[in-house]
C-alpha positions, -999 to 999 in steps of 0.1 A, spaced: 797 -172 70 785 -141 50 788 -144 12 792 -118 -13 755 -117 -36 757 -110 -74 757 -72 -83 735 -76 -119 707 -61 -115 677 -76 -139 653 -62 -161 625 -54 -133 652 -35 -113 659 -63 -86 692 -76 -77 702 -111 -87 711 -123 -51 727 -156 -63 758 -163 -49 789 -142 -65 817 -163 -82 849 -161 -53 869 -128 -60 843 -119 -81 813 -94 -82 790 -114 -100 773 -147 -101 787 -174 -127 756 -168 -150 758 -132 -156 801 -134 -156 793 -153 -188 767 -131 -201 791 -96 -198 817 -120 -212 797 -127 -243 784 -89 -247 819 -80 -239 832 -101 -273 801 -88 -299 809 -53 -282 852 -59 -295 834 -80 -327 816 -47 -335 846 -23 -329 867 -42 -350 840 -44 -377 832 -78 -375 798 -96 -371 796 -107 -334 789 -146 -330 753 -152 -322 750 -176 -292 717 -194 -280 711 -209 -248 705 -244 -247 667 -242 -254 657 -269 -218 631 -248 -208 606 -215 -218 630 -193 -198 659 -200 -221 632 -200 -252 621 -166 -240 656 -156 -231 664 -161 -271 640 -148 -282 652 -117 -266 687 -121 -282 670 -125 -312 652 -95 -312 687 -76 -300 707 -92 -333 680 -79 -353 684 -42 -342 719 -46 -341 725 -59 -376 743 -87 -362 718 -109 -383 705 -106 -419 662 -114 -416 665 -146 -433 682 -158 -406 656 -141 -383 629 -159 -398 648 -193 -394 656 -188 -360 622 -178 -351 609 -208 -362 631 -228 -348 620 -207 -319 584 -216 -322 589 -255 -324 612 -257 -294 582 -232 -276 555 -262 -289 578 -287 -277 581 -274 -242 544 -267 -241 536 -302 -254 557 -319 -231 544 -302 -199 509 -310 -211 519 -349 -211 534 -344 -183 505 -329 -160 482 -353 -181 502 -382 -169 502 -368 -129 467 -364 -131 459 -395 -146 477 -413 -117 459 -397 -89 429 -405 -104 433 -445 -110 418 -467 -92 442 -492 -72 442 -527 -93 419 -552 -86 443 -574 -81 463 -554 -60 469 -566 -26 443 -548 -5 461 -535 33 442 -544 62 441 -529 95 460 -542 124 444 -561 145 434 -543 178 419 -577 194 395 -550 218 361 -565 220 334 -551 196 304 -538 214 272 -562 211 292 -591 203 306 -614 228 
């Protein structure tokens, strides 16, 4: 059964082909995101400050994803630069943290194809065939 595809189109000019949200144009993802730009956009009309949301920082995508709402407050005025300098180093640990833990984490994979099976292990044997073996009788 044909679906309808999300309409946003991302910053290198492709579509985002996920699956739109039913009755919708867009994917769940980017509903939220016009949502949130929606509310700064009404924040800024009425003279507000618009809240400033990060993404859960999981992974370098959402790290590099605030960093670019980061640099979008800035020019906006939506943050003062001490707070700029605070979030970018809040930035910059959760970046080392990621980086960190990947490095573990290949270390770890690597150092378990490279072990040795235990001495003690219980070592397989081949199954029996019981087909003579040339030269011996």
């Amino acid at each position: 059964m044909p679906y309808q595809t999300c309409r946003h189109v991302k910053e290198d000019g492709q579509l985002c082909q996920a699956p739109a949200l039913r009755g919708q144009h867009y994917c769940r993802f980017h509903i939220s995101h016009r949502i949130r730009y929606m509310k700064m956009a009404q924040a800024r009309r009425r003279g507000e400050n618009p809240p400033f949301y990060l993404p859960p920082l999981k992974d370098m995508a959402a790290v590099q994803l605030s960093i670019t709402q980061l640099c979008q407050a800035i020019v906006d005025g939506a943050i003062d630069l001490k707070q700029a300098r605070t979030l970018t180093n809040v930035l910059r640990i959760a970046s080392n943290n990621l980086i960190k833990a990947r490095r573990e984490e290949l270390a770890d994979i690597k150092r378990s194809r490279q072990q040795p099976p235990a001495a003690d292990a219980p070592r397989k044997s081949l199954p029996s065939t019981n087909l003579p073996v040339s030269g011996v009788q």
